[in-house]
N, C-alpha and C positions, 0 to 999 in steps of 0.2 A: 448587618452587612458590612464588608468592609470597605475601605478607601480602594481606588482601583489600584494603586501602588503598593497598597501593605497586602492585596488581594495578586497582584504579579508577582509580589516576592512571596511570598508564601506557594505558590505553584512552583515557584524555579524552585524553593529548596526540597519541595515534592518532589521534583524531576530530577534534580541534582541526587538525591537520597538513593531513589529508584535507580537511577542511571549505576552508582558504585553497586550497589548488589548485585545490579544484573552484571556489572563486569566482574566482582568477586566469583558471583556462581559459576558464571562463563567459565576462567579460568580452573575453577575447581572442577570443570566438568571437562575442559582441556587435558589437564592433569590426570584424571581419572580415565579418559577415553587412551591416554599411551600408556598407561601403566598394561590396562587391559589388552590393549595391542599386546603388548609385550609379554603376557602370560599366556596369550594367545598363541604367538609364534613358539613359544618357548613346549606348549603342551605338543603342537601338533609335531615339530621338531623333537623331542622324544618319542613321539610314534612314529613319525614317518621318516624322518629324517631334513635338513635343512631345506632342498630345493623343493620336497612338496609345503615346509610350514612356509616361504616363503610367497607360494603360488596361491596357498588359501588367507594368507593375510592381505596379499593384494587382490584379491578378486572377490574377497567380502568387501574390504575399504572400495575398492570400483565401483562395486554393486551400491553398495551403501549413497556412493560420489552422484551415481547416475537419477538416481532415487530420488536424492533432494534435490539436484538440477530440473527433476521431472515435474516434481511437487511445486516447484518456487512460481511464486505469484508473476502474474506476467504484468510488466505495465499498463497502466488503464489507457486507453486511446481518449481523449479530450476531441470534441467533434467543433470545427468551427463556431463562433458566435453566428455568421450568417446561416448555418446549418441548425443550429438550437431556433434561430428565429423563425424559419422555415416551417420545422416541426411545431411551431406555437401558432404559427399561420395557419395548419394545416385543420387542425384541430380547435379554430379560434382561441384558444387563450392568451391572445394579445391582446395591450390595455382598454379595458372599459371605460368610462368615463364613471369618476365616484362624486363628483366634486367635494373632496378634500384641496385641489389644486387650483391656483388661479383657472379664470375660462380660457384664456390664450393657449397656456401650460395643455390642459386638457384637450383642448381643439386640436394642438401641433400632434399632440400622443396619439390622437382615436385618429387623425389622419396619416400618421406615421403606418398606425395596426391594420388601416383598409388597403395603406398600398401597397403592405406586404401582401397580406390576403390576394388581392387586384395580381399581383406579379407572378405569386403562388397557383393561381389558379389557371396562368396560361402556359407554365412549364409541365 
């Protein structure tokens, strides 16, 4: 196992490592996404002429734009701490008593768990 220090740096140069490829590919695939643009308008533009290669290379790139704005993950919602305890009131899984904890410790906890319970139960 290692030391928690030579065990942080060894993750950062993990991440560091990871981090440049992914920005290498990135850019390699930047590069490659306008080239093919560009072969793109250029084929449709020999058939069709300028204002329709112009109208199908923006309304693929729109289509494509709308696509992954559609797909993209949405923020997670974080629900209150009083709301998390509520749901643990509801369902008792608030603290038992194990005695691993002083008695005081334990007494203040299992009294803390009855009066959520107690509060829970008249909303």
């Amino acid at each position: 196992m290692l030391p928690p220090l030579a065990e942080v740096g060894h993750v950062a140069r993990g991440t560091a490592r990871r981090s440049v490829f992914l920005m290498a590919g990135g850019a390699l695939v930047l590069v490659g996404t306008a080239f093919l643009i560009a072969a793109m308008w250029i084929a449709v533009e020999q058939a069709f002429g300028s204002l329709a290669a112009s109208l199908v290379v923006a309304g693929v790139l729109l289509g494509i734009g709308l696509l992954i704005l559609a797909l993209a993950p949405h923020q997670p919602r974080f629900t209150s701490v009083d709301a998390r305890l509520r749901q643990k009131a509801r369902t008792g899984g608030l603290y038992q008593p194990t005695g691993t904890l002083p008695p005081v410790a334990e007494a203040f906890l299992f009294g803390l768990a009855v009066s959520m319970q107690i509060r829970n139960s008249r909303r």
